[in-house]
C-alpha positions in Angstrom: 15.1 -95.5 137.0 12.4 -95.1 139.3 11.9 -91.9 141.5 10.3 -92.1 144.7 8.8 -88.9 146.1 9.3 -87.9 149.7 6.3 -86.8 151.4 7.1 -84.0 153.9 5.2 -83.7 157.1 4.9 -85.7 160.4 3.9 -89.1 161.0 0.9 -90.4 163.1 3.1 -91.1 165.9 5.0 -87.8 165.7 1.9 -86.1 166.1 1.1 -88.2 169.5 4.1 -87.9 171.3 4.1 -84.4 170.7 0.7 -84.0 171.8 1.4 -86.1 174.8 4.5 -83.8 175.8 2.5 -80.5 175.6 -0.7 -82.3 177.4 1.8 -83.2 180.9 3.1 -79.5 180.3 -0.4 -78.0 180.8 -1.5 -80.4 183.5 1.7 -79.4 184.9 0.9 -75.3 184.9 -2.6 -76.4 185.9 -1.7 -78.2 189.2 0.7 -75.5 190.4 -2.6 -72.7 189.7 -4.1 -74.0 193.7 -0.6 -73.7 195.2 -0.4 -69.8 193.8 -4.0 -69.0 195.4 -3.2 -70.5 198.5 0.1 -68.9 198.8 -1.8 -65.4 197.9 -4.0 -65.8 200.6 -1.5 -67.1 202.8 0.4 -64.1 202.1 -2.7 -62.2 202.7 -3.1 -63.3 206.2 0.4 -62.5 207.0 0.4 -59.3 206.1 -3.0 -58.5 207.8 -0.8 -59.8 211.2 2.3 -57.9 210.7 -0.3 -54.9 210.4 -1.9 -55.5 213.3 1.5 -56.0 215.5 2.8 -53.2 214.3 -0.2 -51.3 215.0 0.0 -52.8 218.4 3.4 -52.5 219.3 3.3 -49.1 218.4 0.4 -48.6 221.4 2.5 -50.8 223.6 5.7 -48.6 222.9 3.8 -45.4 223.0 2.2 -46.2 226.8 5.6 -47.8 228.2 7.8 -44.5 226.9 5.4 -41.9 228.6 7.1 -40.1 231.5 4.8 -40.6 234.2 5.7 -44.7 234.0 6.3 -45.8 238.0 9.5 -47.8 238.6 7.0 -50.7 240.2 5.2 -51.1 237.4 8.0 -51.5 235.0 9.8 -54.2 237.4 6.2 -56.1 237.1 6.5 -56.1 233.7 10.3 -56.9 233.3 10.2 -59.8 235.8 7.7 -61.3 233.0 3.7 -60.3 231.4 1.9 -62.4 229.1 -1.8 -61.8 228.4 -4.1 -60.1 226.2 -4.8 -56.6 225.9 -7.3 -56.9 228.8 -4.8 -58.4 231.2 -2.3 -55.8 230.1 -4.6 -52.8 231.1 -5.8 -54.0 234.2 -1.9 -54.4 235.2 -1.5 -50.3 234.2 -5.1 -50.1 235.6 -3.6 -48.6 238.7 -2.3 -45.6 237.3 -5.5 -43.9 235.3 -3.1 -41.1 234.1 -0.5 -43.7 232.5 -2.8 -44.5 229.5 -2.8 -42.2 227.0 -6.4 -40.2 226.0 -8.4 -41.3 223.0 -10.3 -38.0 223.4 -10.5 -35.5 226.3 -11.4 -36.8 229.3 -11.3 -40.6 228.5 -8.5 -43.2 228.8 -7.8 -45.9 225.9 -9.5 -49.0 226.7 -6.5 -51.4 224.9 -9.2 -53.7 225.1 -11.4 -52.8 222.5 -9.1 -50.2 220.5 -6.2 -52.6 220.0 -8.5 -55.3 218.0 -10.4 -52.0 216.7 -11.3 -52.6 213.2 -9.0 -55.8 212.5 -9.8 -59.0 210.7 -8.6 -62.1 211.4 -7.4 -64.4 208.4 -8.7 -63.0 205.0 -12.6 -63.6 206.3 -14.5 -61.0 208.4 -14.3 -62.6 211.8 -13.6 -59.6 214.2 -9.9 -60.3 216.1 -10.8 -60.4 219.9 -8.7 -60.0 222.7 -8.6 -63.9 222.4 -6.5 -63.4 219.5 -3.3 -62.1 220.1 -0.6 -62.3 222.9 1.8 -59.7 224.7 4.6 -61.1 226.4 6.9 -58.4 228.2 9.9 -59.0 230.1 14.2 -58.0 230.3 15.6 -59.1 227.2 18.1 -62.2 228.6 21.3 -60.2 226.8 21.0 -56.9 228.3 22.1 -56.2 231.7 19.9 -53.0 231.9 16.9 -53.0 234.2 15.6 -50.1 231.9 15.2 -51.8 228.7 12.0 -54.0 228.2 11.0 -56.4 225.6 7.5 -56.4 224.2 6.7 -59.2 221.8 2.9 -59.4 220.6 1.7 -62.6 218.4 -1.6 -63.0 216.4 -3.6 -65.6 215.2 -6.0 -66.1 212.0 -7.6 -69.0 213.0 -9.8 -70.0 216.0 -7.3 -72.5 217.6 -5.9 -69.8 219.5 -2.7 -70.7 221.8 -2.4 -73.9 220.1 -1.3 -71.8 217.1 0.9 -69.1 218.3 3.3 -71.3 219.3 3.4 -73.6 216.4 2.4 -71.1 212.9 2.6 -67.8 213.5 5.9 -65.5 214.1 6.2 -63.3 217.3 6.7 -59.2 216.6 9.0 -57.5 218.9 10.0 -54.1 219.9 12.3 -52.7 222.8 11.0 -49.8 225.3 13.6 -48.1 227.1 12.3 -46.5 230.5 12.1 -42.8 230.5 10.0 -42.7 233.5 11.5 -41.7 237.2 13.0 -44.4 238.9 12.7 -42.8 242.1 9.0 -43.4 241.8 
């Protein structure tokens, strides 16, 4: 009788296949490591924006709730605004009491305190005027005169209008008029 002895272990071609499988399941986790760091910076970006609209919707809300808003200027801005900071001042630029003070004595230039500090993108380009967007008007489903919509968009790159309207989400807030509309 003869007895044949079993070797354990794995063969050659075990050994490859399994290789192979484990090599496509790196290169795999590998290729998805580019999609994760663009996402992050992506993410990034947006969050720099939504910080920056809420940091200028907040000024927006804070100059069209103040008492001492006229009844003109809020038509002008209900029956439709879009511009930049600039353009928005110079349309409250007839009222040099409607702007609220930085310090004693001097109004808020939205001009150069709404960019401020900000960033655009995750680089260190200063955002300009030329970089964001207010759009007032009546909301289309409210019959109230006295209710305004403000929506402000941003952009991180230099293509400016092109992108507004293509990448980047609006922000919106409503302003109810608390001014007199005697005035």
């Amino acid at each position: 009788m003869r007895h044949t002895h079993h070797r354990a272990g794995f063969s050659l071609m075990e050994v490859n296949m399994a290789v192979f499988v484990m090599a496509i399941g790196i290169l795999g986790m590998v290729a998805l490591f580019p999609l994760g760091l663009r996402e992050g910076v992506q993410a990034r970006a947006d969050l720099k924006q939504s910080m920056f609209a809420d940091h200028a919707l907040n000024q927006l809300v804070a100059i069209l709730s103040q008492t001492n808003m006229t009844w003109q200027i809020w038509e002008d801005l209900a029956d439709g605004f879009e511009g930049t900071g600039k353009d928005f001042q110079s349309k409250l630029g007839s009222i040099g009491n409607l702007m609220p003070k930085e310090s004693p004595g001097g109004d808020v230039n939205l001009a150069s305190t709404l960019p401020g500090n900000w960033t655009i993108g995750v680089g260190s380009t200063a955002l300009g005027n030329d970089h964001y967007w207010i759009t007032c008007g009546m909301p289309k489903d409210t019959p109230s005169a006295r209710l305004l919509g403000i929506t402000v968009r941003s952009t991180d790159t230099d293509d400016k209008r092109k992108v507004w309207g293509e990448r980047n989400e609006p922000y919106y807030a409503e302003v109810l008029f608390n001014g007199d509309p005697t005035k």
